[in-house]
C-alpha positions in Angstrom: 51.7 112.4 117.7 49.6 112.5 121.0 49.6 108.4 120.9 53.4 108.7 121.0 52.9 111.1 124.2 51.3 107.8 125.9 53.5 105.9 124.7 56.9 107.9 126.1 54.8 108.5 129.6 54.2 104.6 129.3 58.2 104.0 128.8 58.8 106.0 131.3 56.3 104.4 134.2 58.1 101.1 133.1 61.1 102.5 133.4 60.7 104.1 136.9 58.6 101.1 138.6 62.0 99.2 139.4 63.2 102.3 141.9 60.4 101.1 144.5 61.8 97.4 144.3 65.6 98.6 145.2 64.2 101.1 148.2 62.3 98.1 149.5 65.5 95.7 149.2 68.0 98.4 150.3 65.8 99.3 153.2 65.4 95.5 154.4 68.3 93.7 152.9 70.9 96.9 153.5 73.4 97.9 150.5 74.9 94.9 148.8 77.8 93.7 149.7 80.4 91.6 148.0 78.7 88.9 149.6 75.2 89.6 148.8 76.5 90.2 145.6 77.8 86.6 144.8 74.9 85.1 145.9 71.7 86.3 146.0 69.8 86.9 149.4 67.1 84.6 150.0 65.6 86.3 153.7 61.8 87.6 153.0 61.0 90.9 152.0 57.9 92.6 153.0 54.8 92.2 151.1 54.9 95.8 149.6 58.5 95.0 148.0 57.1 91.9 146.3 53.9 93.5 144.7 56.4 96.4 143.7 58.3 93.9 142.1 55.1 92.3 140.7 53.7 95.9 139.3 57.6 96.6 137.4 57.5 93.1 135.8 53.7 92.8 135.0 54.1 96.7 133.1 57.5 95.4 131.4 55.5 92.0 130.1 52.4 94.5 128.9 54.9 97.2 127.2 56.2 95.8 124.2 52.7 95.0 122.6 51.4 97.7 123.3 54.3 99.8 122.0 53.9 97.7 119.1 50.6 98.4 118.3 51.6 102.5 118.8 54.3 102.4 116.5 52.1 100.7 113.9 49.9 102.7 113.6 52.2 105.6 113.2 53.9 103.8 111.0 50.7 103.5 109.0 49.3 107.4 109.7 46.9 106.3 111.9 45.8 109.1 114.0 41.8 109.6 115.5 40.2 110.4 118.5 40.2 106.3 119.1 43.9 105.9 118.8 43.9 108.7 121.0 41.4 107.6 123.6 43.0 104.2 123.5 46.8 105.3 124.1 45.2 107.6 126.8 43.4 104.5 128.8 46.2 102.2 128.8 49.1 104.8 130.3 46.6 106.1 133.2 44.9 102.6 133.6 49.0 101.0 133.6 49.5 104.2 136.3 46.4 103.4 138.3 47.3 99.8 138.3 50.9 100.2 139.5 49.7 102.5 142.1 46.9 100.3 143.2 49.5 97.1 142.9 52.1 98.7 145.3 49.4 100.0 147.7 48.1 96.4 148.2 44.4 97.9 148.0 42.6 95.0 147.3 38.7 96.4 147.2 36.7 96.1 143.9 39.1 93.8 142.3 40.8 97.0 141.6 44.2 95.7 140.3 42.3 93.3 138.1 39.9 95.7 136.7 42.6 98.4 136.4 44.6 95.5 134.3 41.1 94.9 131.9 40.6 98.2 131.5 44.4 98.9 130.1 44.0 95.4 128.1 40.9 96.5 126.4 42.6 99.9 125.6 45.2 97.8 124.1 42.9 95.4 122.0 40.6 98.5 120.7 43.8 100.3 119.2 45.0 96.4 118.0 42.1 96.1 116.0 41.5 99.5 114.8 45.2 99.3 113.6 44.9 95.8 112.3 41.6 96.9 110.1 44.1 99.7 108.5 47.0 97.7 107.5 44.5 95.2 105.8 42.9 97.6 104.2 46.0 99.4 103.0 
């Protein structure tokens, strides 16, 4: 049950990182227009709309497998302190990461190591899933 907690807090992050992006284009581009809406606007947006834009697509390619592997292993009663641990790391590593990936801080390779950290979350709770529905 906790595991789909994560999961829920995870679909909502996803679903919540696209507000930034339309701020930053509202706030540069102004509201659309019937014009703007025809054809998309091309001038530049600042950096911090693009690595908003960057954070909501990056956690929308990362969400399905990882809901995957959640609903699996509920699917297949799988429910232990690693599941949990796992499902834990990956929503406040995906958090950190958008945070991080907005902000534009760049020290320690933070984005990339926030990214690993959530991946090997992910890959823990893939395996530990895959070694139950094997041996099931």
């Amino acid at each position: 049950m906790t595991e789909l907690v994560y999961l829920l807090l995870t679909a909502v992050l996803t679903g919540v990182l696209w507000i930034p992006v339309v701020i930053g284009y509202v706030k540069t581009r102004g509201p659309l227009t019937p014009e703007r809406y025809r054809i998309a606007p091309s001038d530049p947006l600042p950096p911090w709309v693009n690595r908003a834009n960057r954070a909501h697509q990056n956690a929308v390619e990362n969400f399905g497998p990882f809901a995957a592997v959640v609903l699996a292993g509920q699917a297949l009663g799988l429910h232990t302190g690693i599941t949990v641990a796992c499902a834990a790391t990956y929503f406040y590593a995906r958090l950190a990461h958008a945070v991080v990936h907005v902000s534009g801080f760049g020290q320690f390779m933070a984005r990339t190591l926030l990214f690993t950290v959530g991946w090997l979350a992910f890959i823990v709770y893939a395996v530990v899933v895959l070694q139950r529905a094997i041996s099931s």
